[in-house]
N, C-alpha and C positions, 0 to 999 in steps of 0.2 A: 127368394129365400131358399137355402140349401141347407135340409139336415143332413149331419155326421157324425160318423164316430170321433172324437176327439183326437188331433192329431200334434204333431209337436210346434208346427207354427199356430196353434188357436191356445197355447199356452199363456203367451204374455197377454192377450185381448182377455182370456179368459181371468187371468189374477186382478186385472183392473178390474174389471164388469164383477167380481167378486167383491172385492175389497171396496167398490164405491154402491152397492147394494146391500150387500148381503153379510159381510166377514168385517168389516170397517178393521182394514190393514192387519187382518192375520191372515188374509189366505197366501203362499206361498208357492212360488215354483217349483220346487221342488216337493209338497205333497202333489200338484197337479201333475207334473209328467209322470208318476209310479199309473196316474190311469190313461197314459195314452193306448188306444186301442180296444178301450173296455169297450165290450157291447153296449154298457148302460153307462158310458159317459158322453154326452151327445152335445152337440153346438148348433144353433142357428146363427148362419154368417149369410148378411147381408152387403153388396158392396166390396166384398174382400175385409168385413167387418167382422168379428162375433158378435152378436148381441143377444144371443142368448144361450145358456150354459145347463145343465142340470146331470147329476151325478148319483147312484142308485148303487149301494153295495150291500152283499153277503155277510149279515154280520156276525159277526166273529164273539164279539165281546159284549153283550147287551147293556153290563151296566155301565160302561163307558160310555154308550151312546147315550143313554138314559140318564149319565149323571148320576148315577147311584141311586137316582128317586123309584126305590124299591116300589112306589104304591103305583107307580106305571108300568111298573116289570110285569108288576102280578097280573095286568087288566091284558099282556097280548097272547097268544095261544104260540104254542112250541111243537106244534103239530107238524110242521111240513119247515122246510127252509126258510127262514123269515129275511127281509133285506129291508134296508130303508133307504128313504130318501133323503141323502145327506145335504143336497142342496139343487135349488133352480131358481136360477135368477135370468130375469131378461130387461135390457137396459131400459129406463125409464122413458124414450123418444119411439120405441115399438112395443109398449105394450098394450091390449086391447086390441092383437093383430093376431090371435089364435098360438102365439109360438112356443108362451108355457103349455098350453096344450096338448099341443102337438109334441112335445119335446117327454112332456108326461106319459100320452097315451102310446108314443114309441117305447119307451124305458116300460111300462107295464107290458106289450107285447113281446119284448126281449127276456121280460123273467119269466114270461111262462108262468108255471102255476104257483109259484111262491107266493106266497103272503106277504106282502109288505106295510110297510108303517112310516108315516109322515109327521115331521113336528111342524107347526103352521106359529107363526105369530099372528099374538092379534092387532097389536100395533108396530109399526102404524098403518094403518088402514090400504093404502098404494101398497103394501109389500104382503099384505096377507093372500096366500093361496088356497083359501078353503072352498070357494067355489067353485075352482079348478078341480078339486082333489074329489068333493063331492059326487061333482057331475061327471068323475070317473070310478065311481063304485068307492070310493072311501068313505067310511063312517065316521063320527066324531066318535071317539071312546071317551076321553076326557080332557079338559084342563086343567093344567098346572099353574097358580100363582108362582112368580120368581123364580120361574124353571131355572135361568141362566145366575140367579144373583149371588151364589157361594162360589161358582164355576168361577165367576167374573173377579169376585173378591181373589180365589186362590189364584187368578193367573194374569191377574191386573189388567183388566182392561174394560172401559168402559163403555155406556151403551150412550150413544149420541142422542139416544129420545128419552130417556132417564137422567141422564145429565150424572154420572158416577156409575157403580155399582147397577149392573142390568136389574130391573123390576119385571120386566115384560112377562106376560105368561105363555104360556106354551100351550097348544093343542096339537093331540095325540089322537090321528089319523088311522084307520087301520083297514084296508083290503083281502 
């Protein structure tokens, strides 16, 4: 297994391994290469394979990440530089092999002393990272019922374990 910084051939491994995990056909190319090079964009490539991805940005615009749900704005602190964890996924045939871990506990040593915040699903069950996140100093602050379900309405798209309009709820991570 080799971690790295994300580079321009771990692009297309890395939009698949998104879109059949984690984004079901909205992650795209062209937002993946604006982070080639990021500290906190990282791959595990097995084989000459990616299989596992995870991405960690400075943000910018809180309630965009948030989705506007102001009652999770107010619960994170604005004290020091906050980042989040936009996403990590590692293919469903390697996981259980330490590589979100690992892929986490590097991206937390790259930020240094920021604060950072994780949205976790709770379903389905295989894709939630809460005892990952846990057992790297994150706290649960809260969940959200239908974090994603107005997001989904406004920009059509559907969640494949809800079967329409996303229901799933969100948990709101915080370091």
């Amino acid at each position: 297994m080799i971690f790295r910084i994300l580079s321009k051939k771990d692009i297309t491994d890395s939009v698949i391994l998104l879109n059949q995990y984690l984004s079901f056909g909205l992650a795209k190319k062209e937002s993946l290469e604006r982070h080639i090079g990021n500290n906190s964009a990282l791959v595990c490539e097995v084989d000459g394979k990616v299989v596992g991805f995870a991405l960690a940005l400075q943000i910018e615009k809180i309630e965009e990440e948030l989705l506007n749900h102001h009652d999770m704005i107010s619960k994170l602190p604005f004290d020091k530089e906050l980042s989040i964890f936009k996403q990590i996924v590692v293919d469903k045939g390697y996981r259980n092999k330490g590589i979100a871990d690992k892929l986490v506990k590097s991206i937390i040593s790259r930020l240094q002393n920021r604060r950072i915040f994780a949205l976790a699903w709770k379903k389905p069950v295989d894709y939630c990272i809460e005892r990952i996140l846990v057992n790297n100093g994150f706290k649960e602050i809260m969940i959200k019922e239908f974090f994603w379900y107005e997001d989904s309405l406004l920009n059509n798209y559907g969640c494949p374990y809800c079967g329409g309009a996303c229901k799933c709820p969100a948990v709101l991570f915080l370091k």
